[in-house]
Backbone bond lengths (Angstrom), bond angles and torsions (degrees), N, CA, C in turn:
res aa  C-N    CA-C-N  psi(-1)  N-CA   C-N-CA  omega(-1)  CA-C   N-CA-C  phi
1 X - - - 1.470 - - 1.524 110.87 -
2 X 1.054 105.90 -35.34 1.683 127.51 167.23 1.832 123.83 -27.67
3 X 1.721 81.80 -68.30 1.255 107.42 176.71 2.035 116.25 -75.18
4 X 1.060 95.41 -36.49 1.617 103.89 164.77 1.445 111.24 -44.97
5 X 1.276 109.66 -59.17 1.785 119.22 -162.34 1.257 99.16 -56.01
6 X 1.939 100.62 -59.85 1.385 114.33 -168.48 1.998 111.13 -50.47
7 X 1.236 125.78 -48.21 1.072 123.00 174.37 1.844 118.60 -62.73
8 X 1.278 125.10 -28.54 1.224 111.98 154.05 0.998 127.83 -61.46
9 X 1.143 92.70 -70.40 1.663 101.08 173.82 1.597 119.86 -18.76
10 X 1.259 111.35 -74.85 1.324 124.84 146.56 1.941 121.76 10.40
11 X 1.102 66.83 -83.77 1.908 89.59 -172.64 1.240 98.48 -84.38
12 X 0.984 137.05 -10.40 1.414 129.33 -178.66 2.000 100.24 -91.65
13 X 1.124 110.17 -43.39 1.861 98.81 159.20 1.091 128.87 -69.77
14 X 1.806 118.68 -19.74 1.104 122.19 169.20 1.544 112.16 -46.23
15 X 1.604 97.25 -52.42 1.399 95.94 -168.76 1.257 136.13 -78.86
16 X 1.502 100.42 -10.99 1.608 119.53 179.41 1.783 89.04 -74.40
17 X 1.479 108.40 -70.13 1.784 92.83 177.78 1.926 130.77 -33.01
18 X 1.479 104.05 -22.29 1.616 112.81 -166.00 1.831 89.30 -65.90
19 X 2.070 85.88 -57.66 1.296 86.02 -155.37 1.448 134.44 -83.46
20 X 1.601 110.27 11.76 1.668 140.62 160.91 1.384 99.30 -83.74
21 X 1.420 125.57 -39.74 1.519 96.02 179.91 1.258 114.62 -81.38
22 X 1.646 135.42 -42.18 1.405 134.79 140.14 1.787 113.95 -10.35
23 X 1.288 125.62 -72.20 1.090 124.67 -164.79 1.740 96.73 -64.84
24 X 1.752 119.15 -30.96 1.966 102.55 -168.60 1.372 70.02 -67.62
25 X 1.157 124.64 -110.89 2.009 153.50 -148.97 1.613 90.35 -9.10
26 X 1.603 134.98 -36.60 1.340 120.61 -177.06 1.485 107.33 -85.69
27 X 1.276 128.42 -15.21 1.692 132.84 176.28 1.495 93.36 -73.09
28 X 1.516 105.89 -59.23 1.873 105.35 -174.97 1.839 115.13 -28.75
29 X 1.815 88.09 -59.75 1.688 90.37 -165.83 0.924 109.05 -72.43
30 X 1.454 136.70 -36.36 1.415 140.26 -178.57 1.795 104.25 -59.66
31 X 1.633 133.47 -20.97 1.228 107.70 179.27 1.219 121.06 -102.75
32 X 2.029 110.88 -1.32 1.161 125.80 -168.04 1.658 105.06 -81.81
33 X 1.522 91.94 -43.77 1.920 112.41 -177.99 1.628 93.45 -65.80
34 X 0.918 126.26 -63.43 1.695 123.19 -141.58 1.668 112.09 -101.47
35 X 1.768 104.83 -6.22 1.800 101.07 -155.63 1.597 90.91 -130.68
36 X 1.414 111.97 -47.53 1.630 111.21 -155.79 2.016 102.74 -80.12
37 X 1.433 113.61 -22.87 1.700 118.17 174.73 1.102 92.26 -72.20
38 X 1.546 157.43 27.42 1.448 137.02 159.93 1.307 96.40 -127.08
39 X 1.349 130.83 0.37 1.213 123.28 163.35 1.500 107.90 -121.73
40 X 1.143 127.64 87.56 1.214 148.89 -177.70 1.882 130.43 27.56
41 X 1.503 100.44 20.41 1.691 132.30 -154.80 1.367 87.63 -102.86
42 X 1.125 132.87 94.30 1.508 107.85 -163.41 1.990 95.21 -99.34
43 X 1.331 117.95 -174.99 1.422 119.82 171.77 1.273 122.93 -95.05
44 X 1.345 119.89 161.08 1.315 114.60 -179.45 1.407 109.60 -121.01
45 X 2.137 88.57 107.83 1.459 95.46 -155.66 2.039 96.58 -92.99
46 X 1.266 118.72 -14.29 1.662 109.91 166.15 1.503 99.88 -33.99
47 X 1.385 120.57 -72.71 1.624 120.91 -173.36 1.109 138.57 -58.86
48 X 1.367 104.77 -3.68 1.325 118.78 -163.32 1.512 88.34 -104.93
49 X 1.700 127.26 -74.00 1.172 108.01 -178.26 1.442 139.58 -74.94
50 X 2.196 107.57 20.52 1.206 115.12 153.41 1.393 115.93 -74.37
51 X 1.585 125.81 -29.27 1.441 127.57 -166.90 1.699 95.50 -78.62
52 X 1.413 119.12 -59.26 1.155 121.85 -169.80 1.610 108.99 -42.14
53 X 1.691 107.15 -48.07 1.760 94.04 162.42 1.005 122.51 -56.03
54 X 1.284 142.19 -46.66 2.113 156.83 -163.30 1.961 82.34 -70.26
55 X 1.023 118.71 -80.43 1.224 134.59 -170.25 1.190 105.22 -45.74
56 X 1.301 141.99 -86.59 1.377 142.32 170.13 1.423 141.91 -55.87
57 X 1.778 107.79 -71.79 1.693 107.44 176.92 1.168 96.46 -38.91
58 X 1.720 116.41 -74.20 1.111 125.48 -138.16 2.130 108.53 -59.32
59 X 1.101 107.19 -4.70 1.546 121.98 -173.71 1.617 124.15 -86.50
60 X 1.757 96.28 -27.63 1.506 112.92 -179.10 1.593 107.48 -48.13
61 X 1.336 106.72 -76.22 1.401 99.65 -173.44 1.520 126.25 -58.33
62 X 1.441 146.56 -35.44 1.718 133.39 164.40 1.802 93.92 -56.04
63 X 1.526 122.21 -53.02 1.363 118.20 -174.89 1.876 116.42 -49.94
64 X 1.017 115.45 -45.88 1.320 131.19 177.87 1.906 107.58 -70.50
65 X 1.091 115.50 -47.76 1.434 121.68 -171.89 1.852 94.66 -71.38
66 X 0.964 119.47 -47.81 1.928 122.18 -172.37 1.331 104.10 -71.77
67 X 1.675 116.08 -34.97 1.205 106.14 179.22 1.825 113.40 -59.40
68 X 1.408 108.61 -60.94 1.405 117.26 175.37 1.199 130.31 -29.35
69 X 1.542 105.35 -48.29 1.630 108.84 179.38 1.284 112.17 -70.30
70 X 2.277 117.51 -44.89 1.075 108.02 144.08 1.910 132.57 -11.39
71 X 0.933 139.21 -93.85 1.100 174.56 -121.62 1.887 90.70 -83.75
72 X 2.023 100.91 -72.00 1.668 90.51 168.63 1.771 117.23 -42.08
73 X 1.490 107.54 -60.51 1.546 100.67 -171.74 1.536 128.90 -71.39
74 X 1.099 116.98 -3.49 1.602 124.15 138.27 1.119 116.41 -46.60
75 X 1.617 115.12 -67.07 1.559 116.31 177.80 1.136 134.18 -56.76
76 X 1.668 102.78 -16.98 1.672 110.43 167.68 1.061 126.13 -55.67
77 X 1.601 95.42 -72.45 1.482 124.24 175.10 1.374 115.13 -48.81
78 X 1.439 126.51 -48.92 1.437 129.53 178.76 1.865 101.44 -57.24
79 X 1.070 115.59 -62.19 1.705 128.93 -170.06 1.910 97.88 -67.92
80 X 1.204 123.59 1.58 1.287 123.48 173.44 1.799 112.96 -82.18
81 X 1.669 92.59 -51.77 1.602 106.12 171.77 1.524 123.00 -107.21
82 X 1.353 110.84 25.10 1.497 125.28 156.86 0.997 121.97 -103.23
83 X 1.628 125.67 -25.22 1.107 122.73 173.55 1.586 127.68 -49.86
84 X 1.601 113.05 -47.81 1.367 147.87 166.39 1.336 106.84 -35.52
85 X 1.300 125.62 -40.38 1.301 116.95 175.37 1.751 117.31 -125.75
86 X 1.346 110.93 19.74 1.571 123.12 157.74 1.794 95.13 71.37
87 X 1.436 103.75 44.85 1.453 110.59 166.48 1.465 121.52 -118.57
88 X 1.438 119.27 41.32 1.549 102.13 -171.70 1.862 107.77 -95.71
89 X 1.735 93.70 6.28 1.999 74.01 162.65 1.057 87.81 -81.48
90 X 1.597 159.40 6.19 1.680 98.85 178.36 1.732 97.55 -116.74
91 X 1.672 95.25 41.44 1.946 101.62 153.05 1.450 127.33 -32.50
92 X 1.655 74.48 -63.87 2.063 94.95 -165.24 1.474 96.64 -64.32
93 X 1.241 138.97 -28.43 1.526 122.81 -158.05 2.153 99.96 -90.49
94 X 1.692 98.00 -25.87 1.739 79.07 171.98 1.456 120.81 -90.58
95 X 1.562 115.49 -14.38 1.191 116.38 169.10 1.735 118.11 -63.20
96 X 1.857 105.14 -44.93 1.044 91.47 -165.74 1.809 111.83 -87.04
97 X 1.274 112.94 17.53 1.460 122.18 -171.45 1.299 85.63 -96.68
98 X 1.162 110.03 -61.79 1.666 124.57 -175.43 1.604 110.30 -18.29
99 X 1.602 113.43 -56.26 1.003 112.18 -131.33 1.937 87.35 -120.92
100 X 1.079 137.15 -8.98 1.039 145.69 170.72 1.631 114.73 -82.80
101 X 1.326 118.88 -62.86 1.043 124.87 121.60 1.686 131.53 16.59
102 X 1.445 97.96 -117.61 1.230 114.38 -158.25 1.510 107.45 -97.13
103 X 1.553 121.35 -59.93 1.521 162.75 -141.36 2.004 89.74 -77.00
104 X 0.924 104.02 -70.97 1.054 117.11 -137.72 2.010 95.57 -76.69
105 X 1.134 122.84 -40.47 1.626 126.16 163.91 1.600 92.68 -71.24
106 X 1.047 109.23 -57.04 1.717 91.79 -164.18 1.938 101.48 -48.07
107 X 1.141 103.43 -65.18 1.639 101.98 -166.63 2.121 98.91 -40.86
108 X 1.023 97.51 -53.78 1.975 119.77 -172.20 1.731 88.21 -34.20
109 X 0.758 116.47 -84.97 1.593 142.01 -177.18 1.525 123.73 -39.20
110 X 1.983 113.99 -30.20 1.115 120.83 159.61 1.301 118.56 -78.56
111 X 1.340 110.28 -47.60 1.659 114.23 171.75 1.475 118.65 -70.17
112 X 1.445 142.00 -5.95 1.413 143.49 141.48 1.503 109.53 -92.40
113 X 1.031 128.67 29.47 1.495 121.40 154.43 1.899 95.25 -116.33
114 X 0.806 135.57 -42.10 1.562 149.01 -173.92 1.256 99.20 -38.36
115 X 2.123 104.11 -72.10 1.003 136.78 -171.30 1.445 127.24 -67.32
116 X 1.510 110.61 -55.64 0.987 127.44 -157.11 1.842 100.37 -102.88
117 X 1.061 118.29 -74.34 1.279 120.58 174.17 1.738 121.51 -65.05
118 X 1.273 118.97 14.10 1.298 124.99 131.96 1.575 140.92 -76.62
119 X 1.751 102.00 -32.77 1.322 107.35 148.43 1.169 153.55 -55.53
120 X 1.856 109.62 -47.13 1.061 112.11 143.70 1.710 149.88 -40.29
121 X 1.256 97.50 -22.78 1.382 109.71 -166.12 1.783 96.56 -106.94
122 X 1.250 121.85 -16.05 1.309 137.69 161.49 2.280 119.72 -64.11
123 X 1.478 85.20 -61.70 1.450 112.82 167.19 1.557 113.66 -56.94
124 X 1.289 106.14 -32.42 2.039 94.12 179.79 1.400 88.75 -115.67
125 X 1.083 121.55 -25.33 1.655 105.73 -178.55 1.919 108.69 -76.13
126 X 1.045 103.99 -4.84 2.048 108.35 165.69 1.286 110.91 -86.86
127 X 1.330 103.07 -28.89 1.402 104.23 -173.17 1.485 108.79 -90.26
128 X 1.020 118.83 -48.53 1.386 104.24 174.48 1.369 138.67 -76.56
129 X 1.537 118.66 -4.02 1.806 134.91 135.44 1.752 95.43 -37.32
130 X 1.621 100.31 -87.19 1.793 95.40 -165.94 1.734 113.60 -64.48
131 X 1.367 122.55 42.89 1.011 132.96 -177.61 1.657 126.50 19.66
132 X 1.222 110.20 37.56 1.524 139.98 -176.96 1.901 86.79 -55.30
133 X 1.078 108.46 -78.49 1.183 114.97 178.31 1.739 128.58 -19.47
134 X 1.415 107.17 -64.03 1.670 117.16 169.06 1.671 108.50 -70.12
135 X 1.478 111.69 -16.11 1.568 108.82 160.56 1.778 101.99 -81.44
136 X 1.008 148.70 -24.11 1.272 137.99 179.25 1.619 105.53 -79.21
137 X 1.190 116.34 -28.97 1.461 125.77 166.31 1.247 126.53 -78.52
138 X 1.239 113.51 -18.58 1.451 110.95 171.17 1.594 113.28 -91.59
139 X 0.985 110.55 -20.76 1.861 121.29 162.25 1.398 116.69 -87.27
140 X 1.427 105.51 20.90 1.923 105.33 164.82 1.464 115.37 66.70
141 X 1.528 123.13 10.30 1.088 127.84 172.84 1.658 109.42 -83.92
142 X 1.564 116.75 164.01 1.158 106.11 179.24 1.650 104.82 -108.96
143 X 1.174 133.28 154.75 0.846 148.87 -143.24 2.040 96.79 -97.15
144 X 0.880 113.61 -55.58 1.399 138.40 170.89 1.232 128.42 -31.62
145 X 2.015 85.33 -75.11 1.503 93.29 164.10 1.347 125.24 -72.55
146 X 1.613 142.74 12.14 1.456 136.36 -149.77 1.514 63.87 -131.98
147 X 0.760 156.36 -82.10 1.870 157.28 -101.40 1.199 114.80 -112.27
148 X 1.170 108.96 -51.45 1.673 134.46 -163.76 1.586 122.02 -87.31
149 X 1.689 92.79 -68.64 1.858 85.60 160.85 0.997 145.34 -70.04
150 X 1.342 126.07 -26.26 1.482 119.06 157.91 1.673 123.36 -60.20
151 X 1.216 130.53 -0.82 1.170 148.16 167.72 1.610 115.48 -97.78
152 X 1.200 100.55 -39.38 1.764 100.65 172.49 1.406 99.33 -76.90
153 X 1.488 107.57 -57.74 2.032 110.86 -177.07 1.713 117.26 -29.35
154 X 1.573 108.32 -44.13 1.183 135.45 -149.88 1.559 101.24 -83.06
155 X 1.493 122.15 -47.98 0.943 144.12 147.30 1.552 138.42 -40.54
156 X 0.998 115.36 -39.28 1.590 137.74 -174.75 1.968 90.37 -79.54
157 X 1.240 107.19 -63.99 1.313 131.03 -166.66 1.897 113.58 -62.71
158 X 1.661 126.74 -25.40 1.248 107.96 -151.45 1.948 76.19 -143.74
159 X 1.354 113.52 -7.98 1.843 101.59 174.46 1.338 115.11 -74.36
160 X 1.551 125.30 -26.24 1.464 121.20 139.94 1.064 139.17 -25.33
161 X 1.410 104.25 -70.71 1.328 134.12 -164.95 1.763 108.85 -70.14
162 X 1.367 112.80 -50.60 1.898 112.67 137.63 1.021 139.55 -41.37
163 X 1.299 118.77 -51.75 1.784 125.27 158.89 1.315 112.60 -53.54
164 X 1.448 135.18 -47.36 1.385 131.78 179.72 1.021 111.98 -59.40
165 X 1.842 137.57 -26.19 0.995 131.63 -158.27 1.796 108.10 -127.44
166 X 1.140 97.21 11.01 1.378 110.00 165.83 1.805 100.77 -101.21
167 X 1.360 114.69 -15.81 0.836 100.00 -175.23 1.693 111.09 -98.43
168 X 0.840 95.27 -19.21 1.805 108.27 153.96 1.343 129.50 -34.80
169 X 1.914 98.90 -67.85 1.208 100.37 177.47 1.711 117.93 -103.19
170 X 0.977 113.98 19.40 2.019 126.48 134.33 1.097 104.17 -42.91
171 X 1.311 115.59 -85.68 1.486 135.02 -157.44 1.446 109.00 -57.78
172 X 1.270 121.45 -44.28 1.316 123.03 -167.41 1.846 110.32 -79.28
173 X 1.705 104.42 -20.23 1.338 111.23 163.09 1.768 118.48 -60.85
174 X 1.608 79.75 -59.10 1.927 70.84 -171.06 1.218 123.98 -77.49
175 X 2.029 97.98 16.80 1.942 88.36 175.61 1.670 95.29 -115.96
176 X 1.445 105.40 16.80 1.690 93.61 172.93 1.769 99.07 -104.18
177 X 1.683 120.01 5.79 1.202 86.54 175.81 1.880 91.58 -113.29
178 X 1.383 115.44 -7.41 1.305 114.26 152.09 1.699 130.14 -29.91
179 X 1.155 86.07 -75.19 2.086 109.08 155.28 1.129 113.50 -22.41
180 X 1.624 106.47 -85.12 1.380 109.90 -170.89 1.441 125.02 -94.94
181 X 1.400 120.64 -3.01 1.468 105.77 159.86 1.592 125.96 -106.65
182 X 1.696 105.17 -27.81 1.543 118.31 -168.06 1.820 101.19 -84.02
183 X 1.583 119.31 -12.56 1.638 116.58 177.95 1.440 104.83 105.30
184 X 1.428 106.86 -16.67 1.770 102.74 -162.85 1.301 98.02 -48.92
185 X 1.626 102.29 171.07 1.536 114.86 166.64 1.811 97.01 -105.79
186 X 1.599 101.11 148.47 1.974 93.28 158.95 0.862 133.17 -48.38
187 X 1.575 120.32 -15.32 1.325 136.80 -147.50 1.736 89.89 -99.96
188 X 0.860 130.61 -63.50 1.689 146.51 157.37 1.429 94.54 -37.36
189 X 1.004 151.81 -81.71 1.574 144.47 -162.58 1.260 128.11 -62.63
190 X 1.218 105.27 -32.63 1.797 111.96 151.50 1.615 126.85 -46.55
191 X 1.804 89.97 -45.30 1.674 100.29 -158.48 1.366 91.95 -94.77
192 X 1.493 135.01 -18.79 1.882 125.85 177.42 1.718 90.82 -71.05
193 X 1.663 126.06 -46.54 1.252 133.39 -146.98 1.634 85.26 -76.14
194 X 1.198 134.91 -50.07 1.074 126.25 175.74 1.956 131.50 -58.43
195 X 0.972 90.31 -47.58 1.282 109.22 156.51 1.124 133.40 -49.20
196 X 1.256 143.58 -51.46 1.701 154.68 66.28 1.438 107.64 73.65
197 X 1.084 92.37 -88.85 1.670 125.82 -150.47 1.764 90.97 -95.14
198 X 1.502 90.04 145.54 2.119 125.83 -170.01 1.053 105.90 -135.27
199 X 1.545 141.51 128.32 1.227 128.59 138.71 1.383 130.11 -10.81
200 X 1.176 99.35 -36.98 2.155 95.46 -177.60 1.841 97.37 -67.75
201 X 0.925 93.50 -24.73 1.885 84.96 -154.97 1.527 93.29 -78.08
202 X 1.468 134.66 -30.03 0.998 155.48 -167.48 1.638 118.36 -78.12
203 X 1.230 106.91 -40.49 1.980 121.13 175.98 1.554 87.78 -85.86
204 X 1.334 136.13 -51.08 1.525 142.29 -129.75 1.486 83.92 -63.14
205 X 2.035 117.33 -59.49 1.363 124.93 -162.74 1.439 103.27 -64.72
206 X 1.818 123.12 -42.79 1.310 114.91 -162.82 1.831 97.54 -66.98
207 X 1.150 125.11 -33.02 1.750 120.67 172.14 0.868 117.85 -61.75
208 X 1.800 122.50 -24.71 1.539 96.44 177.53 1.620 114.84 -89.40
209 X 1.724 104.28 -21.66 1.648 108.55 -175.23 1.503 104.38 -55.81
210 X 1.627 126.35 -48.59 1.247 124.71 164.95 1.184 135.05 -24.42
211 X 1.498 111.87 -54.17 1.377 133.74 162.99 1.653 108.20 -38.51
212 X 1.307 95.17 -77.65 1.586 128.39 -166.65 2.303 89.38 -34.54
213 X 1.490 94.01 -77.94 1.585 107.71 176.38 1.484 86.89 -34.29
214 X 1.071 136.31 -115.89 1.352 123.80 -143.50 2.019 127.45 -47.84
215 X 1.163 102.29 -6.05 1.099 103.92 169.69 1.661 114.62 -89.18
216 X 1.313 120.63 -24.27 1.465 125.98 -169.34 1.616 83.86 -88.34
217 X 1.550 134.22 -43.47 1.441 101.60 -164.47 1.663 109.89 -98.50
218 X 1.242 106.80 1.14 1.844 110.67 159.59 1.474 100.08 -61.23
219 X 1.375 105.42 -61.29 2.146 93.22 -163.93 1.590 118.78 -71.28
220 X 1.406 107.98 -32.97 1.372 119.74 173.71 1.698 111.20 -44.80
221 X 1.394 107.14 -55.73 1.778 117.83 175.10 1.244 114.60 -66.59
222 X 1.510 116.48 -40.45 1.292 124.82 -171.69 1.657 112.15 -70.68
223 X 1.304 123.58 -32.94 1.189 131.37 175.46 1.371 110.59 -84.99
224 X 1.367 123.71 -34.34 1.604 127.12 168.85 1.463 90.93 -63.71
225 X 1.577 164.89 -78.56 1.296 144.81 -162.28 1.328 110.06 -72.34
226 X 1.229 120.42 15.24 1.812 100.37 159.47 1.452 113.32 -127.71
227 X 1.624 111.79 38.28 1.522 119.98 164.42 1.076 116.78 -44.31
228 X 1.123 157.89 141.32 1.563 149.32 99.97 1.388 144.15 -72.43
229 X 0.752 129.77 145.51 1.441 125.77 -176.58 1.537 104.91 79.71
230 X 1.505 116.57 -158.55 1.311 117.91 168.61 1.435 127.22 -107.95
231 X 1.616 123.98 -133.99 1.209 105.21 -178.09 1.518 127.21 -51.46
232 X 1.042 147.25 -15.92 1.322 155.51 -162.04 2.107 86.38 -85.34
233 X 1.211 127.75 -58.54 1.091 131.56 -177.97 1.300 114.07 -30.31
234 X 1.947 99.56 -62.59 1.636 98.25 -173.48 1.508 124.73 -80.35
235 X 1.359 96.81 0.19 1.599 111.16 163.16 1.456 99.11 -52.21
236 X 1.483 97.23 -87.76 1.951 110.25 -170.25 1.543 99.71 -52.81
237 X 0.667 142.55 -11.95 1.942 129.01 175.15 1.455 76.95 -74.76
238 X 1.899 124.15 -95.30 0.962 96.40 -142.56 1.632 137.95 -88.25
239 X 1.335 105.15 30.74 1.495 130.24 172.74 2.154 96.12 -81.07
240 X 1.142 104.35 -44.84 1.308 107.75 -179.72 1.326 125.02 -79.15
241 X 1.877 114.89 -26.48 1.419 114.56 159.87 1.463 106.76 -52.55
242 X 1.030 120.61 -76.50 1.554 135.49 -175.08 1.915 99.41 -13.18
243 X 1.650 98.63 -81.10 1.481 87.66 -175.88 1.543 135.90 -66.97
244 X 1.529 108.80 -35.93 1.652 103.02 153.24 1.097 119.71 -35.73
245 X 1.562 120.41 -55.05 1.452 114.29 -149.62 1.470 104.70 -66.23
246 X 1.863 122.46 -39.25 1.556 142.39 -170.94 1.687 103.70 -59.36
247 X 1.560 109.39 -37.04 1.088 122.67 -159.17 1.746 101.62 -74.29
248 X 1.040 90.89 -60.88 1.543 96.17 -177.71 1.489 131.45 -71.59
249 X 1.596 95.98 -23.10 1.634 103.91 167.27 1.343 105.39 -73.75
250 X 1.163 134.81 -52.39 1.934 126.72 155.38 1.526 116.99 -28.13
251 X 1.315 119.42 -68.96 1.862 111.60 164.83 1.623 105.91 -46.20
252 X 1.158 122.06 -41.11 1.420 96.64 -176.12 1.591 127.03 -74.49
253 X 1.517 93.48 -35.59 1.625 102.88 179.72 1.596 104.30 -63.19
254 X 1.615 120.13 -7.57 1.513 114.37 -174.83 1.236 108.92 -111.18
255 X 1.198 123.39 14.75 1.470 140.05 -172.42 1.839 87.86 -112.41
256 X 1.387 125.66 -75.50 1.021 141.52 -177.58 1.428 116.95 -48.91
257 X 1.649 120.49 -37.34 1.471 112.78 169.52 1.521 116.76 -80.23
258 X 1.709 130.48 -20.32 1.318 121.02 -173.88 1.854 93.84 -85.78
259 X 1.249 125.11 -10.71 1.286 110.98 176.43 1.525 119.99 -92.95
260 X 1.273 103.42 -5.84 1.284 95.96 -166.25 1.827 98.83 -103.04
261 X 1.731 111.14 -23.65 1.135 122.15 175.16 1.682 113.34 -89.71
262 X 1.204 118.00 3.18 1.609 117.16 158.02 1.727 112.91 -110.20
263 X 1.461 111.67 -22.20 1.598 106.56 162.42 1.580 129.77 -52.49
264 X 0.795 136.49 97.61 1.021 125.91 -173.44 2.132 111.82 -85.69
């Protein structure tokens, strides 16, 4: 019983420490991005709109291609048990709820934590082995603002802008197998998809991708500054960004869907 306690116990400060250092490193970026550019601290937007390319452009196409196939196998599955009761116009309205919604940040958010927030946590976790880092500190720089915000900035700014367009090509999947297998006309899939679709369903996903972005580039950084050792270190950081980051963007999206589905 001893050993029981002792092993919770355990991991249970572990995690209070994870998630205090998560919560400082997210106070840091949040005052560097939003507080210190109005007091003459300005940002460093070279890095910022290099990440936003690494981070974003470069994301459209795997993001766009997963969404699609996404999008057909919705339409399968949905047009599998609609058929049964002579409901497959209202395909387009669960696909495209589906995926605006829920589908379309969730997928956004797994494939930039994979991708993207493995790098990060790769990128400061190299650097802080060859102690690049305590050299940025010993020249009075802050560590935070050089590393951190242009990765949160980058993030905050283009996980939208991915989610919207994952949610694009969702939608445009499950109305190309609409088209060509269920008889629809385009002309019909526009006007159900329009019909369909609300502003709420539309802000609901861009709030949670927001979320999501700042949670993938908190753990990504946060695990790149608690390397140890050498290469073997930045292995496990960023083997461990990856699943934190998946992990917690799921608690959030389940935090974020019972509120948004009991708000009225």
């Amino acid at each position: 019983m001893t050993g029981v306690l002792t092993f919770i116990g355990r991991y249970t400060l572990d995690l209070l420490r994870y998630m205090h250092g998560l919560y400082d490193l997210s106070r840091q970026a949040a005052y560097w991005t939003f507080v210190a550019p109005f007091k003459g601290r300005g940002l460093k937007w070279d890095s910022t709109f290099h990440q936003m390319v690494l981070a974003g452009v470069n994301s459209i196409p795997i993001v766009g291609l997963i969404s699609l196939f996404v999008g057909v196998i919705l339409a399968l599955q949905g047009a599998y048990a609609m058929r049964q009761f002579g409901a497959t116009y209202y395909l387009t309205m669960l696909v495209g709820v589906a995926m605006t919604r829920e589908l379309g940040p969730l997928i956004t958010a797994v494939v930039i934590a994979g991708r993207s927030g493995s790098a990060f946590a790769a990128e400061i976790g190299t650097m802080k082995v060859s102690e690049e880092i305590d050299a940025l500190e010993a020249m009075g720089l802050n560590s935070t603002k050089y590393l951190v915000v242009p990765k949160y900035l980058a993030l905050l700014v283009m996980m939208p802008c991915l989610s919207t367009f994952s949610d694009v090509a969702g939608i445009v999947g499950g109305g190309a197998f609409e088209v060509l297998d269920l008889g629809q006309t385009f002309r019909i899939f526009l006007t159900s998809t329009r019909d369909a679709l609300v502003m709420r369903d539309i802000w609901t996903g861009l709030v949670k991708s927001v979320v999501f972005g700042l949670v993938i580039a908190t753990v990504g950084c946060y695990e790149g500054f608690s390397v140890k050792g050498g290469a073997e270190g930045v292995g496990k950081a960023t083997t461990s960004s990856v699943v934190v980051s998946i992990f917690l963007v799921i608690f959030a999206d389940v935090i974020f869907t019972a509120l948004f589905y009991y708000w009225k």
